[in-house]
N, C-alpha and C positions, 0 to 999 in steps of 0.2 A: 656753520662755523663763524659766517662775519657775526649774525646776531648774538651768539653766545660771548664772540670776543667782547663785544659790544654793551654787553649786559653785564662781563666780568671790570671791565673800566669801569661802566655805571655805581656799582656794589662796591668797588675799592675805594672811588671817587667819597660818596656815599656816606660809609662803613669809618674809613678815615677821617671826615668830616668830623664825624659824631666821636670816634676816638681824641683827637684834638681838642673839642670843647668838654669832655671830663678831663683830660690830663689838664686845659687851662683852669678848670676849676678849682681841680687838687692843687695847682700851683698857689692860687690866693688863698687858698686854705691855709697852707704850708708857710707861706707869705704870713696869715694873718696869724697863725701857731707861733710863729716868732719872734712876733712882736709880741703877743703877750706873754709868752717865756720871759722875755726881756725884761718887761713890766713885773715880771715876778721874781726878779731876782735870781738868788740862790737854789731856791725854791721851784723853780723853772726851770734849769738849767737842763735837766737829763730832757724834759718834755722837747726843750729846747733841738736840742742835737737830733730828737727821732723826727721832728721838724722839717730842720736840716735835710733829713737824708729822705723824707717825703720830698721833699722842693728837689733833690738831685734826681731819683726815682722817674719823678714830673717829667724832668727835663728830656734824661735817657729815653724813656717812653715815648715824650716828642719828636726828638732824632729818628728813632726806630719807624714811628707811624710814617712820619715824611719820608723817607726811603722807601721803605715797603708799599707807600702811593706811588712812587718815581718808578720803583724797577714793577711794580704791578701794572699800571696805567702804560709802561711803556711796552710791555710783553702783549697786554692785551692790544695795544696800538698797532704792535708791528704784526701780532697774529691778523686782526684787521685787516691790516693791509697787504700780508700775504693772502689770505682768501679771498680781498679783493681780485688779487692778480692772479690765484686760481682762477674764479669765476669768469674771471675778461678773457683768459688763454682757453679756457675750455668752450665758453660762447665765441671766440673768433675760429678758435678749431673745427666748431660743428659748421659755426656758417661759409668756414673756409671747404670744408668738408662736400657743404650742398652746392655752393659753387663749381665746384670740381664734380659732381654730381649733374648740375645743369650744363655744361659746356660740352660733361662726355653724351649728353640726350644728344645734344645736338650732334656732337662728331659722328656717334653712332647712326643718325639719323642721315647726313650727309653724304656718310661711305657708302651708302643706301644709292642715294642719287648718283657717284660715281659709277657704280654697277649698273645702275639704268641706262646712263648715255651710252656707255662701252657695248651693251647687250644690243642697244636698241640700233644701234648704228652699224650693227651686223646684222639686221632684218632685211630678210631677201625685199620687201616692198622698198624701205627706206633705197638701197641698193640699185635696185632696178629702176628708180625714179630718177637719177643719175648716169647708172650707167648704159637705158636706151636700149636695153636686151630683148623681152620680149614680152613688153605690156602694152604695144601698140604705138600709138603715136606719143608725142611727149607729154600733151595734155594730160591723153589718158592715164599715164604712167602715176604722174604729180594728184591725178584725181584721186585714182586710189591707194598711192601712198600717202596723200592726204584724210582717208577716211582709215586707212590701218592707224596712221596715229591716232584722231580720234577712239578707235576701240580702246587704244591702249588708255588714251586720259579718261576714260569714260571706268576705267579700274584703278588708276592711281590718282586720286584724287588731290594729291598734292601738290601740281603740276598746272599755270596756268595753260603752255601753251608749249608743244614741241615744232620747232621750226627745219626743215631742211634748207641749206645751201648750197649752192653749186661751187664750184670751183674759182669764180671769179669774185664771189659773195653774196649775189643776188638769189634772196630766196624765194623756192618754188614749190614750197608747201609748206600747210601749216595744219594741226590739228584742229584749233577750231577758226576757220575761216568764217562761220557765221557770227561770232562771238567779238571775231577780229577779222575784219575782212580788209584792210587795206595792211595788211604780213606780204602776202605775195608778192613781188616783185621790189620790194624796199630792197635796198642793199645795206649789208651788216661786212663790207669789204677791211671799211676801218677800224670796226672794232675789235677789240683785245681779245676776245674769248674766240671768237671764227680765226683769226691768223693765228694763234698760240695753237688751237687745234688741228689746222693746217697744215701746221708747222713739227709735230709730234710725229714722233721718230716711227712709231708704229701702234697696231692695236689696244696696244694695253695701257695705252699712254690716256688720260685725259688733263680738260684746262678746267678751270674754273673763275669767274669773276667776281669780286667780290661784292655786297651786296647795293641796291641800283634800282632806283627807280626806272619803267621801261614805258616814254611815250607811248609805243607802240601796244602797252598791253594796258592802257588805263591810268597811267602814272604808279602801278604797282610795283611795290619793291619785289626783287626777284633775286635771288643767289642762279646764277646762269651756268650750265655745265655746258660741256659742249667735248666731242670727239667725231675725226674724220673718221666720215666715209669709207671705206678702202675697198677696190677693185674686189670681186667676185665675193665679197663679206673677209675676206682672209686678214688675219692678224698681220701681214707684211706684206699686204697690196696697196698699187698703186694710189692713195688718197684722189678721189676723186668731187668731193664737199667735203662739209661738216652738219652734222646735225646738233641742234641744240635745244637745252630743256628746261624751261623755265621754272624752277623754283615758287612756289607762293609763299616766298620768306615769310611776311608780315602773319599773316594768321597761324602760319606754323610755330614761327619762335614766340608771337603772343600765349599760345598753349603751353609752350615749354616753361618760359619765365612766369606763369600763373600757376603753375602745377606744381612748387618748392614743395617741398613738404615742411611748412612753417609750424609754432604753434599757436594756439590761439591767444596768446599771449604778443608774438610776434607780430602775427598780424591784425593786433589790437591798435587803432587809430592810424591805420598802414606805415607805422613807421619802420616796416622795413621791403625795401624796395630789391626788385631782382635787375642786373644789366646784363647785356652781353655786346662786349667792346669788340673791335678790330681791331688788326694791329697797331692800327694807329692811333688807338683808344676813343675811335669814332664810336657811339653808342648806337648801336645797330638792331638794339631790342631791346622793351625796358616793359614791365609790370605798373610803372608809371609814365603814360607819354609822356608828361611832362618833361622830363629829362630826356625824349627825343627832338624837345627843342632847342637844348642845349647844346647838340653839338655832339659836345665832346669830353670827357667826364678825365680830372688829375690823377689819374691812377699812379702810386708810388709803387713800382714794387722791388726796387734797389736789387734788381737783379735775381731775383727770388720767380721760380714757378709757379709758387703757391705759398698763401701766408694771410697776414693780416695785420693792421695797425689801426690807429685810433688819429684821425682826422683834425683838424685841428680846433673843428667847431664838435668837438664831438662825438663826432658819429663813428661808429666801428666801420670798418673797407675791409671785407674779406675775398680774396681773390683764387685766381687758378686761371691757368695756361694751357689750351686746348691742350689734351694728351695727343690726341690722334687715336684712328681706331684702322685695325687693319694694314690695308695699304694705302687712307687715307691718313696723310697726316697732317694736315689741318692747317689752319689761312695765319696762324696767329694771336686768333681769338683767346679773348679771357670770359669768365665768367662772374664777375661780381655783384655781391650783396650787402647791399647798405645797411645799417640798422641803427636808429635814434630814439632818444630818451623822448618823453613826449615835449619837453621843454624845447631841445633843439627842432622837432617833426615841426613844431607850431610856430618857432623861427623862420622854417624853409619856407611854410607855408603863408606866413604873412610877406615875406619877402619875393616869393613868388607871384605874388597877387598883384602885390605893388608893380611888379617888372609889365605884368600885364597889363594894367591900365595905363 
């Protein structure tokens, strides 16, 4: 539709052009018929008159084409630019669309890990490793409910590391102690995910941290879950630790955000990049690190869940707001996808370069 508009302005443009240089021709015609009527007296005079009304004809004719370029050239203008603004509403709709697409992977993927900690932390080993029953002495206990976690990561493979804590914070097992061997006995007393789950009213409750790099596992970022403990595994027992499960954020949201369904079009000179923000528009996984060294990415979205605008260099912003899945409902995260003309892509890109050196 833009090119037909585009071709119909062309052809008016054109079409009119060349209507204008006959009517100015007929006009000196008309022009020079009068003058020699003139020259011819009496004798001239009726020549004279149909003259005349050739030169008016001219003129009307001129009127008429100039109009008919104004209201044609402007119909085609504004069809233009209405199909522009089809096309930009329908491309920020879909990428708004994958957006919301990418965040619910993730949500659905998370509610995943919620399930886990709640399950795992009703595991009679997890359990007995706390509460002293009858696995031996305490070592023994921590021993092998240090190798039941292990079995379990040796199946979910998404997990760097499950930790158990005791009640005061210091923990006394981990799944892979060979992997990570100085987990045991660090204390996780202060941190937010062990006391928020501590602190959870009953079974079905869990915490979650938002996402964090973890000295202790490598400098690996981790999304961290965590739910207590409770007395004989029961939904409204005593909390006696907390167990916790470490997320392998970084290669799992790299999958997610590489896995858009773009086209090849889209992902021609990578100018369109996949994000996924926190609530506080920290950029916590990106198809381009590059923008993981940014920070933190101006997301607008005036109050809107889900939508799309046009940047100020440019580039279309299409976003979406964790829906939540289940009885996860989700940290606050967005999902955003950039997408730039190659003009702007090679902007970013030299001024990127630049920041670098």
């Amino acid at each position: 539709m833009i090119q037909l508009a585009g071709e119909v302005s062309q052809i008016a443009t054109e079409k009119t052009r060349v209507i204008a240089g006959i009517t100015s021709r007929t006009k000196i015609l008309a022009l020079n018929a009068k003058i020699e009527a003139a020259r011819a007296g009496d004798a001239g005079r009726s020549f004279g008159v149909v003259a005349s009304e050739v030169q008016a004809i001219s003129h009307q004719i001129e009127g008429v084409t100039q109009e008919f370029r104004e209201q044609l050239v402007t119909s085609a203008t504004r069809l233009k630019s209405l199909g522009e603004g089809l096309v930009s509403s329908m491309r920020g709709n879909r990428l708004a669309d994958l957006a919301l697409n990418m965040i619910d992977i993730i949500d659905r993927n998370l509610y995943e890990r919620s399930c886990d900690v709640r399950w795992w932390a009703t595991d009679s080993a997890v359990v007995d490793c706390l509460a002293g029953t009858d696995r031996g002495s305490g070592s023994g206990r921590s021993a092998f409910a240090s190798k039941r976690l292990g079995v379990i990561l040796s199946s979910y493979t998404v997990y760097l590391d499950l930790w158990i804590a005791d009640a005061t914070g210091r923990v006394v097992a981990n799944g892979r102690p060979e992997r990570y061997p100085g987990v045991v006995g660090t204390s996780v007393a202060s941190q937010a995910w062990f006391k928020d789950a501590l602190a959870t009213r009953d079974g079905t409750e869990f915490t979650v941290a938002d996402i964090a790099r973890s000295d202790q596992l490598g400098g690996s970022a981790v999304a961290i879950y965590a739910a207590a403990v409770r007395e004989g595994g029961e939904e409204n027992g005593r909390p006696l630790g907390v167990l916790g499960i470490f997320f392998d954020w970084e290669a799992q949201a790299r999958s997610v955000v590489n896995g858009i369904r773009l086209t090849a079009d889209e992902q021609r000179e990578g100018r369109t990049k996949c994000l996924i923000l926190n609530a506080q528009h920290r950029i916590i996984a990106a198809s381009d690190d590059r923008y993981i060294l940014q920070g933190s990415y101006p997301l607008r979205t005036e109050g809107r869940d889900m939508g799309h605008y046009e940047a100020d260099d440019g580039t279309i912003v299409a976003f979406a707001l964790t829906p939540g899945y289940e009885t996860y409902r989700g940290l606050g995260w967005y999902g955003v996808i950039l997408q730039r003309t190659a003009e702007v892509e090679e902007e970013f890109n030299r001024r990127h370069k630049v920041r670098g050196r």
